[in-house]
C-alpha beads as a LAMMPS data file, in Angstrom:
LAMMPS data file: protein, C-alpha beads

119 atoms
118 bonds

1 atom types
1 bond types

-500.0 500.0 xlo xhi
-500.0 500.0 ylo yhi
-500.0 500.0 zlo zhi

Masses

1 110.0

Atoms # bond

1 1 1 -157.960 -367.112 -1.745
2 1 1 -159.989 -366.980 1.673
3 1 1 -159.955 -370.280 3.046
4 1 1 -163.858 -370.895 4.570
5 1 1 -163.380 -373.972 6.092
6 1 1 -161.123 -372.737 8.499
7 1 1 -163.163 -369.533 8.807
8 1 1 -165.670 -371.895 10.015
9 1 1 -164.092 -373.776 12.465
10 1 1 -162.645 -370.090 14.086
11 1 1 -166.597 -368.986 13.636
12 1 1 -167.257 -372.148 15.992
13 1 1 -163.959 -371.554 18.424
14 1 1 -165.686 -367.966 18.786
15 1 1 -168.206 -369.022 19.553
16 1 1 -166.773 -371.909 22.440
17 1 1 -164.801 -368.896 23.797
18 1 1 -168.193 -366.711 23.800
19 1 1 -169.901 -368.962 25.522
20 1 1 -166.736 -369.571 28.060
21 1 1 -166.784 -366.418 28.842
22 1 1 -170.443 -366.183 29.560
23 1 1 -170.638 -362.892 27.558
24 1 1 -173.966 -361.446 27.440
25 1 1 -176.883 -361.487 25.407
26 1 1 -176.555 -364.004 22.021
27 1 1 -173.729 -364.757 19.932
28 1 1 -173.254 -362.118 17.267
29 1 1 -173.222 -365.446 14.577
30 1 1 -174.686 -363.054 11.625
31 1 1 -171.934 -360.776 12.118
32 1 1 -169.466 -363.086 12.810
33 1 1 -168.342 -364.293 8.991
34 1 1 -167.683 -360.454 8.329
35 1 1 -165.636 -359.661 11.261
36 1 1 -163.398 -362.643 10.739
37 1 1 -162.571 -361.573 7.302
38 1 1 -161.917 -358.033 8.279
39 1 1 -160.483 -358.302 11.822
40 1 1 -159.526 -362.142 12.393
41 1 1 -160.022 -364.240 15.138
42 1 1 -157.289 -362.775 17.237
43 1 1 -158.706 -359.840 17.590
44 1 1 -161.997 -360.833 18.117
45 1 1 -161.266 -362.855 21.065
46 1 1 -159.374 -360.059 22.684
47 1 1 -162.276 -357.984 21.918
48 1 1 -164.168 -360.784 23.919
49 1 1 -161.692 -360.245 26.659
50 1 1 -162.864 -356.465 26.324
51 1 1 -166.169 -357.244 26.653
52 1 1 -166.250 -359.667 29.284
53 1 1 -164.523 -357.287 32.048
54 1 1 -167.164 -354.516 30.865
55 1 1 -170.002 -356.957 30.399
56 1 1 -172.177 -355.296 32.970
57 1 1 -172.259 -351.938 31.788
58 1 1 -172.705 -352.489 27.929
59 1 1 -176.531 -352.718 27.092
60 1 1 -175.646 -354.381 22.975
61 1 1 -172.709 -356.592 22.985
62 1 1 -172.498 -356.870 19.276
63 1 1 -172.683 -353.436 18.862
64 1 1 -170.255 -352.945 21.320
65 1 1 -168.072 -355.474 19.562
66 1 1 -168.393 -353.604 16.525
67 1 1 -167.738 -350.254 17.515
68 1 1 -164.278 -351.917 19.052
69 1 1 -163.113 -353.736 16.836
70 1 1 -163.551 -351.001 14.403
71 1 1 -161.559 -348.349 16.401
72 1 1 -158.739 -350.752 17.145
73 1 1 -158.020 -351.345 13.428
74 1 1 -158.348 -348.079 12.253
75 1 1 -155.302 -347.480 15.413
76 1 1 -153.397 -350.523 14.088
77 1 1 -153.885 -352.278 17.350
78 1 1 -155.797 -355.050 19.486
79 1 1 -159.009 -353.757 21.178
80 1 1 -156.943 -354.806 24.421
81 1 1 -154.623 -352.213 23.585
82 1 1 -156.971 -349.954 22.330
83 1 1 -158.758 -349.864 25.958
84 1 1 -155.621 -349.974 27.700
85 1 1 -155.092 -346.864 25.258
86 1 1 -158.562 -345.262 26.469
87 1 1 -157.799 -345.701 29.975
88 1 1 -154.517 -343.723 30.167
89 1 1 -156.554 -341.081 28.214
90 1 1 -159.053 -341.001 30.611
91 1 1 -156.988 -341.031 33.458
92 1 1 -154.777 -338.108 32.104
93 1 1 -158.011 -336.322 32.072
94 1 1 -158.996 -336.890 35.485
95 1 1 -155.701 -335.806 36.346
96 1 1 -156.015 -332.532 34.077
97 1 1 -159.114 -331.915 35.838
98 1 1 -158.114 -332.427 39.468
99 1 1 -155.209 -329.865 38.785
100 1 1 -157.410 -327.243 36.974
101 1 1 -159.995 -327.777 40.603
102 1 1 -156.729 -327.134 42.481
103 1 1 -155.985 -324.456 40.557
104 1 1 -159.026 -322.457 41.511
105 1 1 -159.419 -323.660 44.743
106 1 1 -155.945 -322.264 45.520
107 1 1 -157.388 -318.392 43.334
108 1 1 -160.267 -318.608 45.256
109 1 1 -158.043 -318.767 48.686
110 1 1 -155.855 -316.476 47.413
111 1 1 -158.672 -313.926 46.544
112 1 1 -160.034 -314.482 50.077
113 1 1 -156.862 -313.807 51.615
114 1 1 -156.654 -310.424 49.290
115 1 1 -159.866 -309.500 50.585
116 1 1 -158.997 -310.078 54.268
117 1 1 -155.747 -308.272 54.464
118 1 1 -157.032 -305.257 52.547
119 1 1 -159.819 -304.953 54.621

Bonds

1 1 1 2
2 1 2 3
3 1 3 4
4 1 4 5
5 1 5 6
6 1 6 7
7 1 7 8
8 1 8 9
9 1 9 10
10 1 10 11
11 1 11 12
12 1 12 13
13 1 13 14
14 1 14 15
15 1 15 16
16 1 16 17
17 1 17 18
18 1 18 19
19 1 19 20
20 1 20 21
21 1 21 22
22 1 22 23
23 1 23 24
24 1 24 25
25 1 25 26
26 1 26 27
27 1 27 28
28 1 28 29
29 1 29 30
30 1 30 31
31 1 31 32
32 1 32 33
33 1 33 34
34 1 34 35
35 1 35 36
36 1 36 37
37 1 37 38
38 1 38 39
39 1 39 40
40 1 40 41
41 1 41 42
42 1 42 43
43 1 43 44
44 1 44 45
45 1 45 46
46 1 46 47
47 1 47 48
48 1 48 49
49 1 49 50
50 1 50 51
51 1 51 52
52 1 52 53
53 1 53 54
54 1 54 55
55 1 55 56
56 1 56 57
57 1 57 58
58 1 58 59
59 1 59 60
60 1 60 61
61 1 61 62
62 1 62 63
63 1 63 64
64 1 64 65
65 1 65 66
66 1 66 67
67 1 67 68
68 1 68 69
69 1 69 70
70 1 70 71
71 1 71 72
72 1 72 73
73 1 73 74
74 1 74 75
75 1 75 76
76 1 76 77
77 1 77 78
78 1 78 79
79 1 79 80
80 1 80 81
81 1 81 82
82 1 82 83
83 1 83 84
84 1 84 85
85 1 85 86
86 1 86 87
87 1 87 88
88 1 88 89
89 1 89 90
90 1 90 91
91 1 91 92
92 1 92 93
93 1 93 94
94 1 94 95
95 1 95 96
96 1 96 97
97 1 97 98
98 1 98 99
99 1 99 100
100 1 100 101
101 1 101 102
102 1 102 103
103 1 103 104
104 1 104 105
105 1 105 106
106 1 106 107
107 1 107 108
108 1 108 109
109 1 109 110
110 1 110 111
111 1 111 112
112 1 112 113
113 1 113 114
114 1 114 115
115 1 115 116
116 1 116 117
117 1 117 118
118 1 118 119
């Protein structure tokens, strides 16, 4: 049996720690009663955590929120460790790419050299 009152007082501890945070934009308080029964207040507030070091760059928090808290469950983890997650992706992929520009930097010396010592 869910337990309301107590989803009520985390509703109004989320929104303390939103405010705390000085997150952008408004609290997400329509959304809020849905995300604590499917994701619970732990790993909202790490999604807050999320949000707050990226709070610059996202243009709808609660969509943002959303989309996070979503993608973390669906992973079996916290959105914390879900970017954590994303950010050794993305940095495997920068590294993938810096090789691969190597890679044809070095054929494209190579060629010129070719070219030079044949001629």
């Amino acid at each position: 049996m869910t337990d309301y009152k107590q989803l009520a007082t985390h509703k109004a501890e989320l929104q303390e720690a939103w405010s705390f945070l000085e997150l952008p934009g408004e609290f997400p308080s329509k959304q809020m009663p849905l995300w604590l029964l499917d994701y619970g207040k732990d790993n909202i507030e790490s999604a807050f955590k999320v949000l707050a070091a990226k709070a610059d760059k996202i243009a709808d928090p609660p969509a943002y929120l959303a989309t996070m808290l979503r993608n973390a469950k669906k992973r079996n983890m916290t959105p914390e460790q879900r970017a954590e997650e994303i950010t050794r992706m993305r940095s495997v992929i920068g590294a993938v790419g810096a090789a691969k520009r190597h890679e044809k930097e070095l054929d494209s010396l190579k060629a010129e050299f070719a070219e030079v010592c044949h001629d």
